[in-house]
Legacy VTK file of the C-alpha trace (Angstrom):
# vtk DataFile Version 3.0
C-alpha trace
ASCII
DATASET POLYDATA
POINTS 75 float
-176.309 10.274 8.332
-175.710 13.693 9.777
-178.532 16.686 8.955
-177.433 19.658 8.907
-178.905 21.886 12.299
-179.960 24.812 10.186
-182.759 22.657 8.256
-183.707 20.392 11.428
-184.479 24.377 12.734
-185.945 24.940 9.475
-188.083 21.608 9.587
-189.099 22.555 13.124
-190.509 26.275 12.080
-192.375 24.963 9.219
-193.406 22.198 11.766
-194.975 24.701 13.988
-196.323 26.790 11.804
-198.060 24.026 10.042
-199.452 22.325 13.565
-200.218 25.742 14.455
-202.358 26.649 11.632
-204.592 23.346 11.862
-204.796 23.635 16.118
-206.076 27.687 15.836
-208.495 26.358 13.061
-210.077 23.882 14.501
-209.788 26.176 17.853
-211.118 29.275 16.012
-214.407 27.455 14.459
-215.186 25.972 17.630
-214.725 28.599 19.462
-216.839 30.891 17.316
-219.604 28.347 16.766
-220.073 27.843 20.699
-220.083 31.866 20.950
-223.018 31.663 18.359
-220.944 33.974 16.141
-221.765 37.197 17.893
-218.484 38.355 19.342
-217.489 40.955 21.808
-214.408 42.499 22.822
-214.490 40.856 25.957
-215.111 36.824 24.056
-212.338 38.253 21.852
-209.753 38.430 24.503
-210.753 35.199 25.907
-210.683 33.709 22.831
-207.118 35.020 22.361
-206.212 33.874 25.468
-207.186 30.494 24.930
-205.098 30.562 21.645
-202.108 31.672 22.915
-202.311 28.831 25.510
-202.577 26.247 23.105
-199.903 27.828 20.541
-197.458 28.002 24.065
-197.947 24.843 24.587
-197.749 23.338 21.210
-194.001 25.799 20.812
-192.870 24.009 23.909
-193.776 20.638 22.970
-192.732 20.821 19.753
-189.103 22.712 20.394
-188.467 19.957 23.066
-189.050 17.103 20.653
-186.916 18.916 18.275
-183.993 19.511 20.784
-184.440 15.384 21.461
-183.697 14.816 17.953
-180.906 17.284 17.405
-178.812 15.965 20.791
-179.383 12.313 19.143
-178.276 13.001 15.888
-175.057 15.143 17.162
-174.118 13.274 20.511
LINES 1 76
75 0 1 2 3 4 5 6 7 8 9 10 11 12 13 14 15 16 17 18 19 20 21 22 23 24 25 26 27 28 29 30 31 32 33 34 35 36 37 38 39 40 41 42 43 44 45 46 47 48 49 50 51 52 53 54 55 56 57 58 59 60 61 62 63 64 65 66 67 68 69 70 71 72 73 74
């Protein structure tokens, strides 16, 4: 059985978005909780920066498993 690549790419967006959500939650909390709550700019940044590290890195993970499937099902 063939599926279609347009809803293996939708699959894979609500995928990430849904990994994504649960990794920057947990992330965020403990994050915040270590910073005892009281934020600067400067633990804002590096708390962005840690995010986007992790949401890279889940994107690329998640994209390559993705591609795996799609050249199975269509080669």
């Amino acid at each position: 059985m063939k599926i279609r690549a347009r809803y293996l790419h939708a699959l894979e967006s609500m995928t990430n978005v849904v990994v994504g959500y649960a990794i920057n939650l947990v992330l965020v909390y403990s994050i915040l909780h270590f910073l005892g709550f009281n934020i600067a700019l400067k633990d804002n940044a590096t708390m962005g920066v840690i995010i986007a590290i992790f949401a890279f890195m889940r994107g690329y993970t998640i994209r390559r498993m993705f591609n795996r499937i799609v050249n199975r099902v269509y080669k």
